[in-house]
N, C-alpha and C positions, 0 to 999 in steps of 0.2 A: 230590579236592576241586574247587571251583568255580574257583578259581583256578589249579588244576596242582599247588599244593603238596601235595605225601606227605603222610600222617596220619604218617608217624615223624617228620618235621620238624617240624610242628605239635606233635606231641604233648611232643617234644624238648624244643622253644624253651617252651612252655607249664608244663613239668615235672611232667606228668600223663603216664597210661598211654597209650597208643594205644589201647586199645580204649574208655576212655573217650571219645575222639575219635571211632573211629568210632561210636559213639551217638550222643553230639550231633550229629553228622554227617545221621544217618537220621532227625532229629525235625525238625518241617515249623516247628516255633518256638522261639525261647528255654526252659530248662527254667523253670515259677516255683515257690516254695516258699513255701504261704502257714499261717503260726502257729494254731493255732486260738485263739480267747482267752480265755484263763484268768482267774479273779480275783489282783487285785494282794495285798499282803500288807497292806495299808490297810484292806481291804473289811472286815475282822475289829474294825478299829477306828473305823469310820466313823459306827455307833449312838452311841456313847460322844461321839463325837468333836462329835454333832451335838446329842445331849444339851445339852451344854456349851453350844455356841454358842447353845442356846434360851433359855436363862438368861444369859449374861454373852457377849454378840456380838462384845464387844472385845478379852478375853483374848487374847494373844499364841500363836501359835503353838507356841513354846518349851515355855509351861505349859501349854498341850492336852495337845503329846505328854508330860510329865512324869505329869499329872495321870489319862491316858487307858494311862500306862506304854508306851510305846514306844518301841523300844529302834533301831530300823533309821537310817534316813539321815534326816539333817535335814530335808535341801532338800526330800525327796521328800514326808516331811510336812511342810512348807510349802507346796508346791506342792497337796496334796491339801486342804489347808485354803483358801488360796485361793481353790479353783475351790467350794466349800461356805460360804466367809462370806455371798457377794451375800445369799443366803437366808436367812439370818436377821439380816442389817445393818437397824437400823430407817429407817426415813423421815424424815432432815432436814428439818420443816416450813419450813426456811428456804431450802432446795434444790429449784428447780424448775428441774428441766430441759427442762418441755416448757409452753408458752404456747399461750390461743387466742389469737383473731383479739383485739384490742381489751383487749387485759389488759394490756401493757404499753409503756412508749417510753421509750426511752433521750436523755434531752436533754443534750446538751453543748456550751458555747461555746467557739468553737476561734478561735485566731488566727494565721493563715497567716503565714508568714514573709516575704512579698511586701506592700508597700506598694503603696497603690491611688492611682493622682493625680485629687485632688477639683477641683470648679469654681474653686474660691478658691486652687487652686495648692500647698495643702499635698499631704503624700504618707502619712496615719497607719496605723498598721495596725488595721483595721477588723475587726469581731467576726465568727466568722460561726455561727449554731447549726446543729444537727446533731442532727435526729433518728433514731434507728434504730428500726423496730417490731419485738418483740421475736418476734412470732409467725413474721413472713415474713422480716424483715431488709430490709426495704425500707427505704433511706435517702433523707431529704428536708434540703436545706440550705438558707441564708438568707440574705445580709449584709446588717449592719446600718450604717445611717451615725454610730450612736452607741450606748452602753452602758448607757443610760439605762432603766431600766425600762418606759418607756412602748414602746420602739421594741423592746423585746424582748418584751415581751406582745403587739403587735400583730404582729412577726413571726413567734411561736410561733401564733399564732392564723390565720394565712395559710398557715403550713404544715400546719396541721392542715384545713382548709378546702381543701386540695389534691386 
């Protein structure tokens, strides 16, 4: 071997044959053993399965496999239902996950925990808006010297004019 050690040592300490050693020995790489891929025991139940979710997208799992008679592992039909609900879940008209440019802005008045000291010596805590676009996440801020609606219109109107 490359080191000096015996194949009967190796083979010894290993608790394999030696002449299994020396093969490995005379192969230029690792040996690999690759599965060829079969169908799972699902594939059988997966028309049924998908039936189902065409009509009623919410039913549980549990009453798939009941309903579809499947007798094997839970998890594993779970797990194959899972990866098959995305496709037939409907579209929450109230769920958007994706914005253009100009569709939305998140506006909220925040007030920092830090006091700000004004001309006249007081120290109050001052408003500040915040808006985020919902497209890019670009955020724009403001403070206000008061709460008053005029001073928050005209501030939202100066951050949007940015």
């Amino acid at each position: 071997m490359a080191e000096g050690v015996p194949k009967a040592h190796i083979a010894e300490r290993l608790g394999i044959s030696r002449t299994t050693v020396v093969k490995m020995a005379a192969l230029s790489e690792p040996p690999s053993f690759e599965r060829e891929p079969t169908d799972t025991s699902f594939v059988t139940f997966e028309p049924r399965v998908r039936a189902l979710l065409e009509e009623f997208d919410d039913l549980p799992a549990s009453v798939l496999a009941e309903r579809v008679g499947w007798t094997g592992s839970a998890s594993w039909f779970r797990e194959n239902v899972a990866r098959l609900r995305p496709d037939y879940r409907r579209v929450d008209p109230a769920d958007r996950l994706t914005w253009e440019p100009g569709d939305a802005v998140q506006c909220d008045l925040w007030f920092p925990p830090c006091e700000v000291p004004l001309e006249d010596g007081s120290t109050p805590l001052l408003p500040v808006l915040v808006m985020a676009l919902a497209h890019s996440r670009y955020m724009l801020a403001r403070m206000f010297p008061t709460r008053t609606t005029e001073d928050l219109l005209l501030g939202a109107w100066e951050l949007l004019m940015m």
